[in-house]
Biopython code that builds the backbone (N, CA, C, O; Angstrom):
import numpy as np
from Bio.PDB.StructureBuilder import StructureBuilder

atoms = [
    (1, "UNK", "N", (157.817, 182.176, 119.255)),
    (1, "UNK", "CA", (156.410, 182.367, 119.562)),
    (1, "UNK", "C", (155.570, 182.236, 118.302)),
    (1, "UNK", "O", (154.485, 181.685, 118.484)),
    (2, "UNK", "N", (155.831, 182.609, 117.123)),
    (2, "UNK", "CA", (155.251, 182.391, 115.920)),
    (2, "UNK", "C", (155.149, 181.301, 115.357)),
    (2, "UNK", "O", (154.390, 180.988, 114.439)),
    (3, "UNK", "N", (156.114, 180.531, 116.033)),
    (3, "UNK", "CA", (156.215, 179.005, 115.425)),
    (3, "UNK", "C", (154.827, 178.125, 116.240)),
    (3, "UNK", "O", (153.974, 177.342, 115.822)),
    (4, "UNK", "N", (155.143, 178.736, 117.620)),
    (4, "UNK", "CA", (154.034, 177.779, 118.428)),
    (4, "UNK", "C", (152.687, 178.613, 117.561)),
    (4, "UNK", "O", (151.907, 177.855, 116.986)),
    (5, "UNK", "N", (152.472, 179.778, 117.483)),
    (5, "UNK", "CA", (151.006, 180.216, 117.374)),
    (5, "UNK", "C", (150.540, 179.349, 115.910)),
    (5, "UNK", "O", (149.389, 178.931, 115.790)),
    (6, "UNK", "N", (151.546, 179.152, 114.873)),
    (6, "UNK", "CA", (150.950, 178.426, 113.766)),
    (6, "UNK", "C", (150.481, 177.065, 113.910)),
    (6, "UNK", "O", (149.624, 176.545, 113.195)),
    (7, "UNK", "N", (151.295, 176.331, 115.202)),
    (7, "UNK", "CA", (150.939, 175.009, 115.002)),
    (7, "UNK", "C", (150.093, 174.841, 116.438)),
    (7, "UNK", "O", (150.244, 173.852, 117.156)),
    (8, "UNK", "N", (149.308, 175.791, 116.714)),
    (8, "UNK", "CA", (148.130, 176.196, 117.488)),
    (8, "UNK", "C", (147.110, 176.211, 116.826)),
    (8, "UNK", "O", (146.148, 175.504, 117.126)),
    (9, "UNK", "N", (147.116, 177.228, 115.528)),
    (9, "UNK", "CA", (146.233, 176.725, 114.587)),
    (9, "UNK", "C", (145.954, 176.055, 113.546)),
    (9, "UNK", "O", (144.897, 175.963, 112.924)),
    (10, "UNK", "N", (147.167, 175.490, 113.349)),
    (10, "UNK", "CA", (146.758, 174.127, 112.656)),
    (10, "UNK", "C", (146.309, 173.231, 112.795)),
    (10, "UNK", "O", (145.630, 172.640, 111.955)),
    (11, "UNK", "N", (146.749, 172.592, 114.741)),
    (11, "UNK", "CA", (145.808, 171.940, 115.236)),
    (11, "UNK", "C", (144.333, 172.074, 115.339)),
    (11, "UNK", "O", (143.534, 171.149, 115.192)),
    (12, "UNK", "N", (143.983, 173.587, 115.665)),
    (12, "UNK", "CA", (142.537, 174.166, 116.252)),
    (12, "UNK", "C", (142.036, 173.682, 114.802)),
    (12, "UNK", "O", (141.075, 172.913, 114.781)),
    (13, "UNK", "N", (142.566, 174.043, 113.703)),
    (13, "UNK", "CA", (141.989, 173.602, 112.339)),
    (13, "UNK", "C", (141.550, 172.278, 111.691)),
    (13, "UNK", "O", (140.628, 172.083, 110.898)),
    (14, "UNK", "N", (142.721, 171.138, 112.395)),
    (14, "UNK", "CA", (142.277, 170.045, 112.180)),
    (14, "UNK", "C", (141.307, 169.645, 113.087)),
    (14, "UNK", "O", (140.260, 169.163, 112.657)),
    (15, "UNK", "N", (141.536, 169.796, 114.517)),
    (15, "UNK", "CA", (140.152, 169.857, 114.867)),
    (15, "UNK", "C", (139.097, 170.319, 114.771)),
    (15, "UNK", "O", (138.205, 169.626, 115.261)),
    (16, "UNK", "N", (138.758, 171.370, 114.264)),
    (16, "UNK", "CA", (137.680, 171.694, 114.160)),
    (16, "UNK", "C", (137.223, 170.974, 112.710)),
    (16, "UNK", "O", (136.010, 170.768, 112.693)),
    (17, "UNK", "N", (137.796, 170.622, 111.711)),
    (17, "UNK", "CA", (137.217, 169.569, 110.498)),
    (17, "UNK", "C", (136.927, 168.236, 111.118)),
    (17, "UNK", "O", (135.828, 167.740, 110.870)),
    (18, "UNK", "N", (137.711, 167.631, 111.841)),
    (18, "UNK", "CA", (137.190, 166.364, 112.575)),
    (18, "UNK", "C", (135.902, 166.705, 113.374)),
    (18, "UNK", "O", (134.972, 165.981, 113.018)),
    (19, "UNK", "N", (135.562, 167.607, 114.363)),
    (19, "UNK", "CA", (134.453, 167.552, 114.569)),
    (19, "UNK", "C", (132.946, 168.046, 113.416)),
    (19, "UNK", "O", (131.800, 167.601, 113.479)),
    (20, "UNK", "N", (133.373, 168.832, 112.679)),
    (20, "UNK", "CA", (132.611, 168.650, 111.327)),
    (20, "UNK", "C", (132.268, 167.927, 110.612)),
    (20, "UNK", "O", (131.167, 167.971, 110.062)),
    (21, "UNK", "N", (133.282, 166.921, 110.408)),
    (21, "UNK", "CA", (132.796, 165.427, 109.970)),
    (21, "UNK", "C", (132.134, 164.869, 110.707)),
    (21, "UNK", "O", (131.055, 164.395, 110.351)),
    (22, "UNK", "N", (132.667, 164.752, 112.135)),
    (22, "UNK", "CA", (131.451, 163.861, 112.848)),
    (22, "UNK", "C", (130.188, 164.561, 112.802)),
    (22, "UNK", "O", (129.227, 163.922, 112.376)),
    (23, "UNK", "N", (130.062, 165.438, 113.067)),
    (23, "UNK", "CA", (128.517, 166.192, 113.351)),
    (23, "UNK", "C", (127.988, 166.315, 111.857)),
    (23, "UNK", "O", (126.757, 166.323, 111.899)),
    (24, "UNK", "N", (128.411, 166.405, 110.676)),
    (24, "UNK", "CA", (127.714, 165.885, 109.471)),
    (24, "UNK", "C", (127.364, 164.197, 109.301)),
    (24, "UNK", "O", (126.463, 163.819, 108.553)),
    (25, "UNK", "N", (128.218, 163.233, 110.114)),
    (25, "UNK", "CA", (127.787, 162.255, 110.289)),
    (25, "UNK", "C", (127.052, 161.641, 111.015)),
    (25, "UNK", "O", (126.700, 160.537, 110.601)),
    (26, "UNK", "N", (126.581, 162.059, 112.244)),
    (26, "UNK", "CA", (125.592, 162.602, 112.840)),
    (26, "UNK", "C", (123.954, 162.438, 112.561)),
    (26, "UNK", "O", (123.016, 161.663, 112.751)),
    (27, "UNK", "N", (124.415, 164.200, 111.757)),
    (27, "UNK", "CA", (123.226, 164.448, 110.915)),
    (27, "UNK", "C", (122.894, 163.494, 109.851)),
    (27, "UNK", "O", (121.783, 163.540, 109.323)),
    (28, "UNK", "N", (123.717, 162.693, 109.523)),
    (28, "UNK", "CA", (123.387, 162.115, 107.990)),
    (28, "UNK", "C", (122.785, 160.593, 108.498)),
    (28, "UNK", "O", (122.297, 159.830, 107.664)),
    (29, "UNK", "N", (122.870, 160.208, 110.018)),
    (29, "UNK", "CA", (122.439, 158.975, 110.290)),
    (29, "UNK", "C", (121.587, 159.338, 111.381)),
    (29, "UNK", "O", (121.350, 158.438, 112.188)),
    (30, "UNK", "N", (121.026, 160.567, 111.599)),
    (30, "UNK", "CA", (120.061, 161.086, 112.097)),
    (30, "UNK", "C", (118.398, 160.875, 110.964)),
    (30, "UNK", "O", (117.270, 160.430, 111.173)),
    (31, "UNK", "N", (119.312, 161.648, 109.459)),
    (31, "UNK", "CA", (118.114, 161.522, 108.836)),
    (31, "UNK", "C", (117.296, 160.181, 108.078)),
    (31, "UNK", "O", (116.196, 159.863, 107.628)),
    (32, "UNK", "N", (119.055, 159.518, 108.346)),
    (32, "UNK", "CA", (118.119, 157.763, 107.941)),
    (32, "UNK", "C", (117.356, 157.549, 108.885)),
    (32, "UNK", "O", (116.133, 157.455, 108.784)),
    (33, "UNK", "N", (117.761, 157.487, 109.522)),
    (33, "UNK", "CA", (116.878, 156.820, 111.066)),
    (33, "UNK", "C", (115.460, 157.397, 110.798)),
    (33, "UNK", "O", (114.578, 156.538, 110.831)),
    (34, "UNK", "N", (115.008, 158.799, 110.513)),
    (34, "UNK", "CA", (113.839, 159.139, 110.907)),
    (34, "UNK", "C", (113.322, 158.987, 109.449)),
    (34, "UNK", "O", (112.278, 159.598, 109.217)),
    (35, "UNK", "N", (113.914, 158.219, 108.337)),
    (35, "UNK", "CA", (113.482, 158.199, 107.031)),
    (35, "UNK", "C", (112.874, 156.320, 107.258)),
    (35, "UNK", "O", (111.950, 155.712, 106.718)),
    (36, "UNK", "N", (113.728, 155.968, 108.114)),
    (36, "UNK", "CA", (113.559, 154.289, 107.999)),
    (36, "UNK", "C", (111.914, 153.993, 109.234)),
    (36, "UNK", "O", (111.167, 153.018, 109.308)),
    (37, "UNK", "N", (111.909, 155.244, 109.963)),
    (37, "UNK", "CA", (111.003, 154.856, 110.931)),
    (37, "UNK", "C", (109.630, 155.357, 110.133)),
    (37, "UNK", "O", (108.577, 154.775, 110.393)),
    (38, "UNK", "N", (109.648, 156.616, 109.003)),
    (38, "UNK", "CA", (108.921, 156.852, 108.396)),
    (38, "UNK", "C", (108.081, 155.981, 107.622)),
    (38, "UNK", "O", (106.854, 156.024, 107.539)),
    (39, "UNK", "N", (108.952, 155.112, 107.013)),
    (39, "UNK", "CA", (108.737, 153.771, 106.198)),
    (39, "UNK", "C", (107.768, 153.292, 106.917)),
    (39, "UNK", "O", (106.578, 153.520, 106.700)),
    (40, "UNK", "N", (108.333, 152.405, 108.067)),
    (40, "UNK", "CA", (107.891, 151.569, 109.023)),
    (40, "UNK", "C", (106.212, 152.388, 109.411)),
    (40, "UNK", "O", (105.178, 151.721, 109.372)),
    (41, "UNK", "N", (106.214, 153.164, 109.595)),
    (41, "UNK", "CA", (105.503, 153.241, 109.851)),
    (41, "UNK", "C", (104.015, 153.475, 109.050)),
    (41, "UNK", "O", (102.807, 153.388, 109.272)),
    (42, "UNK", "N", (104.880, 153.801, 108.061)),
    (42, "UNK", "CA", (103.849, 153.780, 106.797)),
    (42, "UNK", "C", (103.474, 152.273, 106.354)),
    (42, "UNK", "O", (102.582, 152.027, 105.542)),
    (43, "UNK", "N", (104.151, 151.444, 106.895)),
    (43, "UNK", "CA", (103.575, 149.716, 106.394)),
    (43, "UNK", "C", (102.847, 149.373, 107.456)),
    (43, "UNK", "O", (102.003, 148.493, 107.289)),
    (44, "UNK", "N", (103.019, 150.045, 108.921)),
    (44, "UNK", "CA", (102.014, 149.654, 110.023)),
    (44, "UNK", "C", (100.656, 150.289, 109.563)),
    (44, "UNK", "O", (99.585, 149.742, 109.825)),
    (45, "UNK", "N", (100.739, 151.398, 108.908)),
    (45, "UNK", "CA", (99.038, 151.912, 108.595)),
    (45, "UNK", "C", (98.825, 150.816, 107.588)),
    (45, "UNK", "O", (97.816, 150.144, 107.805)),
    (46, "UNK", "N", (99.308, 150.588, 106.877)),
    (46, "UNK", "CA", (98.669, 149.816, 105.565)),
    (46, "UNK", "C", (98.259, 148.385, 106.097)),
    (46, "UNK", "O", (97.253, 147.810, 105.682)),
    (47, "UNK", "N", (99.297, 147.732, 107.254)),
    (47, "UNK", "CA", (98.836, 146.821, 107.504)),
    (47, "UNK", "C", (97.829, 147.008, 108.514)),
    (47, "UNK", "O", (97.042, 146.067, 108.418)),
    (48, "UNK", "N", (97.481, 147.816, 109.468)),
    (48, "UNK", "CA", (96.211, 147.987, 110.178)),
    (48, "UNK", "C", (94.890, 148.485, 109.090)),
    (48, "UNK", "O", (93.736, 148.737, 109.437)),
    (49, "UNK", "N", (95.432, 148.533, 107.754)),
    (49, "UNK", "CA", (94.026, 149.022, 106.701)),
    (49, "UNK", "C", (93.723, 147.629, 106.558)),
    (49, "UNK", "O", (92.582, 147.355, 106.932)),
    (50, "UNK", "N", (94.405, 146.661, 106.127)),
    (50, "UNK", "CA", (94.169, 145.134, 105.743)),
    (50, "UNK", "C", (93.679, 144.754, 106.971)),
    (50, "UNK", "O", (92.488, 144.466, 106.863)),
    (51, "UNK", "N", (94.223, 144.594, 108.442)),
    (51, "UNK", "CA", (93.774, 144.230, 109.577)),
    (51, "UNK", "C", (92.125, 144.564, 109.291)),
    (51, "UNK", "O", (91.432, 143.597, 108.975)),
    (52, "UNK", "N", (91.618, 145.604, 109.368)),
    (52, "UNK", "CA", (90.316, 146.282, 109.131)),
    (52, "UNK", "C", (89.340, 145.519, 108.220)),
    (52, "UNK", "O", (88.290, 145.030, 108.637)),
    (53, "UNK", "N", (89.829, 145.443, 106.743)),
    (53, "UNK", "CA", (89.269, 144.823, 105.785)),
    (53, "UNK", "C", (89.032, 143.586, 106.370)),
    (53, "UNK", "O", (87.832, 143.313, 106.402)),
    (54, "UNK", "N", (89.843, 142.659, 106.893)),
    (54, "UNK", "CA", (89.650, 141.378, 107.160)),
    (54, "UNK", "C", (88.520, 141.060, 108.096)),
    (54, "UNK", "O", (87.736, 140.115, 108.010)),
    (55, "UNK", "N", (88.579, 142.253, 109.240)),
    (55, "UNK", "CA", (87.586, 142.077, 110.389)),
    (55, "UNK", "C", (86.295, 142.428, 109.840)),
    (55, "UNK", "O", (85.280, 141.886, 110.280)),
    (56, "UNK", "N", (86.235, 143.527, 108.660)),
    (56, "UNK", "CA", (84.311, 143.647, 108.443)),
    (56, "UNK", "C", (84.274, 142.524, 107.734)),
    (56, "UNK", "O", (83.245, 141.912, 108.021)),
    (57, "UNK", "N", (85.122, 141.788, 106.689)),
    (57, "UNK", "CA", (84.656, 140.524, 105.788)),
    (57, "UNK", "C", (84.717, 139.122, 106.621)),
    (57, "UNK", "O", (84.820, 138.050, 106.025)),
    (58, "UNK", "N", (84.636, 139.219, 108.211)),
    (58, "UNK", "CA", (84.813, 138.168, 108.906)),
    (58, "UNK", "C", (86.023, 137.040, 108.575)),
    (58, "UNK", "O", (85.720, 135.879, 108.851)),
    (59, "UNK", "N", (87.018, 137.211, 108.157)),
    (59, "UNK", "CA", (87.790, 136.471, 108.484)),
    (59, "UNK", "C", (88.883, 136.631, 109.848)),
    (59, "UNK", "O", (89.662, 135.738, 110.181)),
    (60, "UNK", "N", (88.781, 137.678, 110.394)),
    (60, "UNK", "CA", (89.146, 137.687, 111.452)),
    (60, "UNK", "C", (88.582, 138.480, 112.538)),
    (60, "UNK", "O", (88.475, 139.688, 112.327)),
    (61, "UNK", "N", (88.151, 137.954, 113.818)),
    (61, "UNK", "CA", (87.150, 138.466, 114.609)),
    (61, "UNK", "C", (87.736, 139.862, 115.246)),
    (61, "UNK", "O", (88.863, 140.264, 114.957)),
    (62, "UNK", "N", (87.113, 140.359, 115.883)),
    (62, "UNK", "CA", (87.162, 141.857, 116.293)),
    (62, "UNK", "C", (88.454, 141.643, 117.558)),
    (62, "UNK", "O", (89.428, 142.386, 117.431)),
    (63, "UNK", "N", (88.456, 140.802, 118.564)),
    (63, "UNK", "CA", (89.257, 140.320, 119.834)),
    (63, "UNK", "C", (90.740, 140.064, 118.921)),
    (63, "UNK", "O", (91.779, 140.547, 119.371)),
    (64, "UNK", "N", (90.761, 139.355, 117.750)),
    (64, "UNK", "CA", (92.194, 138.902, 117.157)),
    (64, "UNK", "C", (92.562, 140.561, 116.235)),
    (64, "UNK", "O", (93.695, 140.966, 115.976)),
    (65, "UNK", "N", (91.303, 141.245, 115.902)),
    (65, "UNK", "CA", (92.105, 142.616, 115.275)),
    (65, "UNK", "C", (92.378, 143.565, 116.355)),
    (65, "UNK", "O", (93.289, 144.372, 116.170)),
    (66, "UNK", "N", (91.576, 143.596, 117.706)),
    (66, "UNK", "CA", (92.126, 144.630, 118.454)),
    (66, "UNK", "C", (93.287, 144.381, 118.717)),
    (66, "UNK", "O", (94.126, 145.277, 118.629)),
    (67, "UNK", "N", (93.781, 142.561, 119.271)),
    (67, "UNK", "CA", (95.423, 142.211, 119.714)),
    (67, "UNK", "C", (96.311, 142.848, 118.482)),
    (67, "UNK", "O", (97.172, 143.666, 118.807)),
    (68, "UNK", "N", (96.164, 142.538, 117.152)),
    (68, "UNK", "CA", (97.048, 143.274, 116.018)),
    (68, "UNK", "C", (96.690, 144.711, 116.490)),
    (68, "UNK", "O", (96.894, 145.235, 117.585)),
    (69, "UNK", "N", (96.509, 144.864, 116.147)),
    (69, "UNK", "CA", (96.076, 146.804, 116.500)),
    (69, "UNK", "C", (97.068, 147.201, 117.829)),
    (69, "UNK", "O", (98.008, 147.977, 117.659)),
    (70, "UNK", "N", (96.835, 146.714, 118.922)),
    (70, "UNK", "CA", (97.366, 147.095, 119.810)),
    (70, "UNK", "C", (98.979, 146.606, 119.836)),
    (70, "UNK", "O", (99.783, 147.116, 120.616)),
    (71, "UNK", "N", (99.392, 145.411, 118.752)),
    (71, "UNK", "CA", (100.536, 145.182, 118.925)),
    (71, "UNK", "C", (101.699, 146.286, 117.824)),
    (71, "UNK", "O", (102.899, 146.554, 117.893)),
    (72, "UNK", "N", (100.636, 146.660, 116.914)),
    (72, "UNK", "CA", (101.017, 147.706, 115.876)),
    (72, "UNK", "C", (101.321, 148.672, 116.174)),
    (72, "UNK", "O", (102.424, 149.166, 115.937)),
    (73, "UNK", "N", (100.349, 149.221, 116.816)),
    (73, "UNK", "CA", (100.556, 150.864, 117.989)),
    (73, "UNK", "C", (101.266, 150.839, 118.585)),
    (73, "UNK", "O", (101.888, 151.895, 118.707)),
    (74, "UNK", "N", (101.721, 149.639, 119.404)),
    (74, "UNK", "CA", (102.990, 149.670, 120.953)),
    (74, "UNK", "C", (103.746, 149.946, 119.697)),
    (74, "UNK", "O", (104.296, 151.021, 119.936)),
    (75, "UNK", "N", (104.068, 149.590, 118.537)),
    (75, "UNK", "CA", (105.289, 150.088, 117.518)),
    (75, "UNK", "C", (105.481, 151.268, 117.671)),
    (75, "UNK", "O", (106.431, 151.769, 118.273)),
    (76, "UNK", "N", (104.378, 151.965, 117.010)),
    (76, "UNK", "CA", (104.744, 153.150, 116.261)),
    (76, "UNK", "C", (105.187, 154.575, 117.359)),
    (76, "UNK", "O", (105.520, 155.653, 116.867)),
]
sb = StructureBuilder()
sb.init_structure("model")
sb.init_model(0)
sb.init_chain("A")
sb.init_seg("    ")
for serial, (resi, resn, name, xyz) in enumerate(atoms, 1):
    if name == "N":
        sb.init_residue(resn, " ", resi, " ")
    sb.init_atom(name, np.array(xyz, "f"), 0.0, 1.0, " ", f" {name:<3s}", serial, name[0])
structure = sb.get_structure()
């Protein structure tokens, strides 16, 4: 009986580090993800600031910045 209870918890032990690894791996491609969408989304403002600039200096009319605008937003 002592023999089974050790290699009861040796198993319970290796499993429980395998699921620790995964769930730190997980977390660790949890926080890229919301670091990479952060990005992204920080180049959609900058490029809807340029969108802007362009439309008061008339190079691009108000109908072609709302379509950017609205195609920027369905992004974010």
């Amino acid at each position: 009986a002592s023999q089974a209870s050790k290699e009861l918890r040796s198993q319970a032990k290796k499993e429980r580090e395998q699921l620790q690894k995964r769930g730190a791996k997980k977390i660790s491609d949890g926080i890229a993800a919301a670091k990479s969408a952060t990005s992204n989304t920080e180049e959609d403002l900058v490029t809807l600031q340029k969108l802007g600039k362009l439309r008061k200096s008339g190079v691009i009319t108000e109908k072609e910045f709302q379509a950017k605008k609205k195609k920027i937003l369905g992004r974010i």
